[in-house]
N, C-alpha and C positions, 0 to 999 in steps of 0.2 A: 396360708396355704393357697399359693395362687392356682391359676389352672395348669401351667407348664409344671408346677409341681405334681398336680395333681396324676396329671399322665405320667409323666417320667417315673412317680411314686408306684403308680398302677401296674405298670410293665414290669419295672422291678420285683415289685410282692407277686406276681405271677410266674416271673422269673426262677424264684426261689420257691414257689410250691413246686412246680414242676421241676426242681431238684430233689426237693424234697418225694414226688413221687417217684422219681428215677434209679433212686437211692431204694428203695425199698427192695428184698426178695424177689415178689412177685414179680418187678419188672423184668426180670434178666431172667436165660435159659440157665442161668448154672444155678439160680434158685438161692444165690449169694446177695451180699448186701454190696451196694453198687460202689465203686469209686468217686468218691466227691466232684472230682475235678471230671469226669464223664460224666456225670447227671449233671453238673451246673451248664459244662459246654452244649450240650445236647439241647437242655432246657433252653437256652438262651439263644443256639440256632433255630430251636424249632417257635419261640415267641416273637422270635425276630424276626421269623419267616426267610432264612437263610439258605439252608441245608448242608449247609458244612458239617462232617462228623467225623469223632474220632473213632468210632469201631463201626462194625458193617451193620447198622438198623435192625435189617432182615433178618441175622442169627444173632447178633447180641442180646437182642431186647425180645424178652417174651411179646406173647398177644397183649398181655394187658398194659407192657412198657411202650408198645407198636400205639396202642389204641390211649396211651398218656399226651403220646408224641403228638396223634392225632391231634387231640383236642387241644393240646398249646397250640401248635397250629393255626386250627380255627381260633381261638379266641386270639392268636397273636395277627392273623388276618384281617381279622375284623377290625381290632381294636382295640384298645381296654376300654374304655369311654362306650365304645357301641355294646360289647360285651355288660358291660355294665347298664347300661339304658335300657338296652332290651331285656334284662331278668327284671328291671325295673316294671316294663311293660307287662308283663308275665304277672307280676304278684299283683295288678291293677294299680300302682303310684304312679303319681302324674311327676311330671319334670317339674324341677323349680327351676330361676334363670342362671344356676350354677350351670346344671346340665345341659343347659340349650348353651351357653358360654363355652363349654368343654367339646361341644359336638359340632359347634363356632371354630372353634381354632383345630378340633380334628379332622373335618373335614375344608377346614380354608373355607368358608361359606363368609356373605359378608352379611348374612342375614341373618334374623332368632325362627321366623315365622316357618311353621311345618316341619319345624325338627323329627316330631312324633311316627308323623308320616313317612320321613325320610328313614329313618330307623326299621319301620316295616317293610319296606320297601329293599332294603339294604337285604336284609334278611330275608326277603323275599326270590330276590335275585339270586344269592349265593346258593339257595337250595335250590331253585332250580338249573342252574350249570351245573353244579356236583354231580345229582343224583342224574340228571342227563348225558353227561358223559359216563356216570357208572356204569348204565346199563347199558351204554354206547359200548366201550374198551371190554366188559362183561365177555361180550360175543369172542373177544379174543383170549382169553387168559383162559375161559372156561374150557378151550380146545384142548391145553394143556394140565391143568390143576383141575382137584376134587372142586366141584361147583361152591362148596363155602368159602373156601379158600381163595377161589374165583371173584367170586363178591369179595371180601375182603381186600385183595387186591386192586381192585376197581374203584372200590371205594376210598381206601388209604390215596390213592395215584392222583385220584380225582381231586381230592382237597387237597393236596399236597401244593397240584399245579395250580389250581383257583385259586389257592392263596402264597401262588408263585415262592414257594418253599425250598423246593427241590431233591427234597428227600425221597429215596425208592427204599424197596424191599427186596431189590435184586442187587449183586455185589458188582456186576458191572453196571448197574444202574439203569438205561435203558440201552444199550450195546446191542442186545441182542436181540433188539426190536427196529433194528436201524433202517429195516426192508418195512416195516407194516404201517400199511396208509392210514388203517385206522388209528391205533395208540399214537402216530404220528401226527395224526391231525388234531386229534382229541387232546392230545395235552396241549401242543401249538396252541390250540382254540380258548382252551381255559385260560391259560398263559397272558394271551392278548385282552384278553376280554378282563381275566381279573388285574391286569395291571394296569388297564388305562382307566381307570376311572369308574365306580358306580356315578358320579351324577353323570358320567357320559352315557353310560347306558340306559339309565333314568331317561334322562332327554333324548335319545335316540326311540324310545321307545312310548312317547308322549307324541313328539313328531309324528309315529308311525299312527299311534291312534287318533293324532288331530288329522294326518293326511286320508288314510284311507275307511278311517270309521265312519268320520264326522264329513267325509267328504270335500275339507275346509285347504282351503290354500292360503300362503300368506306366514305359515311357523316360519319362525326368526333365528336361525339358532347361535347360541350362545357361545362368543371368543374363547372360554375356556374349549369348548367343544371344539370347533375349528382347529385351534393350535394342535388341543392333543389329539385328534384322528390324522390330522394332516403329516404331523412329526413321525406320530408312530410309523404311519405307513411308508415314510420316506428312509426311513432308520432299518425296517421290516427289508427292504427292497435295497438299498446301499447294501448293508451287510449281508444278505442274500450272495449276492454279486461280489462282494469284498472275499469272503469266505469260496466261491467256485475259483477267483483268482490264482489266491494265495494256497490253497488245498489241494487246485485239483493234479497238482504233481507229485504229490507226497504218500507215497506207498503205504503209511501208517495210516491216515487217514482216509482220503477221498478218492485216492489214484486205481484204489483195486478195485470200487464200485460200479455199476453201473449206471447210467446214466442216469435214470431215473431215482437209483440210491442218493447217487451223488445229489441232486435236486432236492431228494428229501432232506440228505444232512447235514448241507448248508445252510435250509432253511431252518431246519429245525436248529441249529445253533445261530441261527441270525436271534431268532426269537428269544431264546433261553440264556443267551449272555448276556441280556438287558435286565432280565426281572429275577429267573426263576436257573437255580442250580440242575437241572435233566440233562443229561448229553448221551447221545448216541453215535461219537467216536470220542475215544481215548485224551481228551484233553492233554494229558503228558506231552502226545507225541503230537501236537500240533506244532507249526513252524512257527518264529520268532514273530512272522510277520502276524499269521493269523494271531496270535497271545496279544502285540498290540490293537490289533482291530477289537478283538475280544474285549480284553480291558477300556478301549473307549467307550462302548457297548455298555460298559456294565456301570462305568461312574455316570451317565447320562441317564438310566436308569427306564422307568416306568413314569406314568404320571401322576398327577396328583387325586389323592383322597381312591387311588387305586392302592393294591396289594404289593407291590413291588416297593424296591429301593432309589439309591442313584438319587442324583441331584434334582432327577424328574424332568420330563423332555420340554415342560412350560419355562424350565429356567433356563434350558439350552436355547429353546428359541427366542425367549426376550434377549438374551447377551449375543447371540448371532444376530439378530434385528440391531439391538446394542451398537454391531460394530460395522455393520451395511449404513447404516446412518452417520456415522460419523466419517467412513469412508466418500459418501456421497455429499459430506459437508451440511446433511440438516440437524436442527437442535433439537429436535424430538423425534421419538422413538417411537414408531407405529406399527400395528398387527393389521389385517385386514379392516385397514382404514378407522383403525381404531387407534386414539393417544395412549400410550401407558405410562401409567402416573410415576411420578418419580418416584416413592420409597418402594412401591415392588421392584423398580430397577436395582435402589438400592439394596432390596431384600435377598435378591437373585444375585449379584454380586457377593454378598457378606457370605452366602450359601455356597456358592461355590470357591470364595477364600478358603474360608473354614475349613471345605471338604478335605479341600487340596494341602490345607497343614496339619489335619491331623492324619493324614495315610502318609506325608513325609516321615512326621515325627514316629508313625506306629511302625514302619518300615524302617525306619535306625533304630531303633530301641529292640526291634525280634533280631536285625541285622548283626549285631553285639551277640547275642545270644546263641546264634543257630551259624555258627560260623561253618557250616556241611555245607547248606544250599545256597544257589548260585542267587546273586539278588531279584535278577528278573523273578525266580519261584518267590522272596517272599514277600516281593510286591502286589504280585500275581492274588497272593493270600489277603493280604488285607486291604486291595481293592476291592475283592470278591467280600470278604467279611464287610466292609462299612456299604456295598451297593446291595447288600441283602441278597447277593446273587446264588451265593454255595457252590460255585466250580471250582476246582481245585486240579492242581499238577500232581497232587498226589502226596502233600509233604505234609498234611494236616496232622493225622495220625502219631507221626515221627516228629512233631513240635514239644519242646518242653513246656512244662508246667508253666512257667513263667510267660512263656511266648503265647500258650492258647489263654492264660487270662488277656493278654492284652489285645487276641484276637477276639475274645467273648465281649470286650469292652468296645469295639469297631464296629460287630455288630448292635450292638442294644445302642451305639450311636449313632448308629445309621440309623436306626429304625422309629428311632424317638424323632431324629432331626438335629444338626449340630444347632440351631436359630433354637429350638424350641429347649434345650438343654443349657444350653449357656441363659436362655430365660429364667428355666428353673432356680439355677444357681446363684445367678444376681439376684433376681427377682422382678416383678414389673418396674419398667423405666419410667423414672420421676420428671413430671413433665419441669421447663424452664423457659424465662422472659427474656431469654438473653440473645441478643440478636449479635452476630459476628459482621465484624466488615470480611467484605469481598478482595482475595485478592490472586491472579494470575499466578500458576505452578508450571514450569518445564516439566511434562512429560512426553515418554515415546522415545 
């Protein structure tokens, strides 16, 4: 039972509780016992942190199927390994070197030391961005709905976005919020922040108390850090720009707005094609152009050991460094004057092979199947399904059985990792003394 199993195993049996709750009466308004293939898809977007679904959240799913969703969710946000460590913390058990191994490879750490800490900390963080944007967005829902309802709302929205989800309670999703700077900013916010990384916010936030507590000058901060604020922001800002391009001619979308609409809902789909499924225009009727911008957006993903999906923006910037270096004719490959070691090259490479043959393969095998929709739709689909993104053209609902298991299975692979799943499978690699001679390949 190695540790790739371990998680892989974890996600799964989580998986299937939260089918198993979705199924039940309680969860749904008509007070029926649910559809197998709706509670497994549902479960498996909302652990996967997706938000793909096939009936409308908000009126399918009672309160208590609302508040199932929730907490897969969070527990699929977090982790199974952190979800786990931390009830660990809870009952007073201390970690053995399984669990610091497991919180090792869940969170990419190359270290054992302060896991405990980091655990608290994690958990620390997430509850205060939730319950702060709760009662942030609060101010606006309560204008409309009974104030319980209100908080409910706020709350649901809140974790949804923090753990870059994408699921609403509204049937146009956030449509009709396309004008409001607050809900606009507030999800935006959560979005960014849960997708790039807790240790970046960790160290963001160590820095802050070494720079202005301690009065100390001289914090160092950390390549992981660098790469992933610098990426994001670069990605935040392209597609910004990408999206007023390509949009702002198109009547469906961006063309009826006003200017300041317009600003907000390029931004807010620059942000949300990356991590988290929210949109506040019509994804359908976006133009060809914007769908590809979209879609690169969303296999490039979030960062690491953050809430999001996608390849992760640390793998995009080693293979773009990758290929600035060999354009430039040098034999290593450097970050801010930093070497990176070759098997992360390698690692980043297999990562984005992998990606790239299993959404071929998932995309001919639904292509067979769904012979209604045009292919760009159900590429569209199981990009979004394996980046954990949850935006959809609309054809989700109208997939057959057959087509949404093999969307149910693009997400939980995305969200495990294909590196970490093909681990599982094989099992840990058996080390060998065998040295290869060297010899020159025609490539390019």
């Amino acid at each position: 039972m190695t540790i790739a199993r371990t998680i892989c195993l974890g996600f799964m049996a989580v998986i299937l509780a939260g089918t198993s709750l979705l199924m039940l009466p309680v969860s749904t308004t008509s007070g029926t016992w649910n559809d197998p293939i709706v509670a497994l898809f549902t479960s498996t977007s909302a652990v996967c942190v997706t938000g793909l679904a096939v009936v409308d959240t908000g009126t399918y799913f009672s309160f208590w199927g609302q508040l199932f969703i929730a907490l897969l969710i969070q527990v699929g946000g977090l982790g199974y390994m952190t979800t786990t460590t931390f009830l660990m913390l809870l009952i007073g058990r201390k970690f053995d070197l399984r669990q610091k191994l497991a919180i090792q490879e869940s969170f990419d750490r190359p270290f054992l030391q302060g896991s405990q800490s980091l655990m608290k900390s994690v958990i620390a963080t997430t509850l205060v961005f939730e319950l702060t944007a709760t009662f942030v967005m609060l101010t606006v829902f309560a204008q409309k709905y009974d104030f319980r309802y209100a908080v409910w709302l706020s709350l649901f929205h809140s974790i949804s976005a923090w753990n870059n989800a994408g699921f609403g309670l509204f049937k146009d999703n956030l449509i009709s919020y396309h004008s409001s700077i607050i809900i606009n900013l507030s999800i935006t916010g959560l979005i960014i922040f849960g997708g790039i990384g807790y240790q970046v916010i960790i160290e963001f936030y160590t820095w802050f108390i070494y720079r202005f507590q301690y009065k100390r000058k001289g914090f160092v901060f950390s390549l992981n850090y660098k790469v992933a604020i610098s990426t994001t922001i670069f990605l935040l800002v392209i597609g910004t720009l990408a999206f007023l391009l390509t949009e702002q001619g198109n009547g469906d979308t961006l063309a009826s707005l006003s200017i300041q609409d317009k600003l907000l809902a390029a931004w807010f789909q620059s942000v949300t094609s990356r991590t988290a499924g929210f949109n506040t225009i019509d994804i359908g009727k976006i133009s060809v152009e914007g769908l590809l911008i979209t879609m690169a957006l969303m296999f490039i993903g979030a960062s690491p050991s953050g809430t999001g999906g996608g390849i992760k923006t640390t793998t995009f910037r080693i293979l773009y460094n990758c290929t600035r270096s060999v354009l430039r004719g040098h034999e290593e490959v450097t970050l801010y004057q930093r070497r990176i070691p070759m098997p992360l090259i390698l690692k980043s490479m297999a990562v984005v092979f992998g990606s790239v043959i299993a959404i071929i393969i998932s995309t001919l095998a639904i292509s067979f199947v769904e012979t209604d929709f045009k292919m760009i739709q159900l590429f569209f689909e199981v990009v979004s399904a394996f980046a954990t993104v949850g935006l959809s053209m609309g054809i989700t609902a109208a997939l057959s059985p057959i087509s949404k298991l093999i969307i149910v299975f693009m997400m939980y692979l995305g969200r495990v990792g294909v590196i970490l799943l093909i681990a599982a499978i094989i099992g840990d690699p058996k080390p060998t003394v065998i040295n290869y001679p060297e010899e020159n390949l025609l490539v390019g």
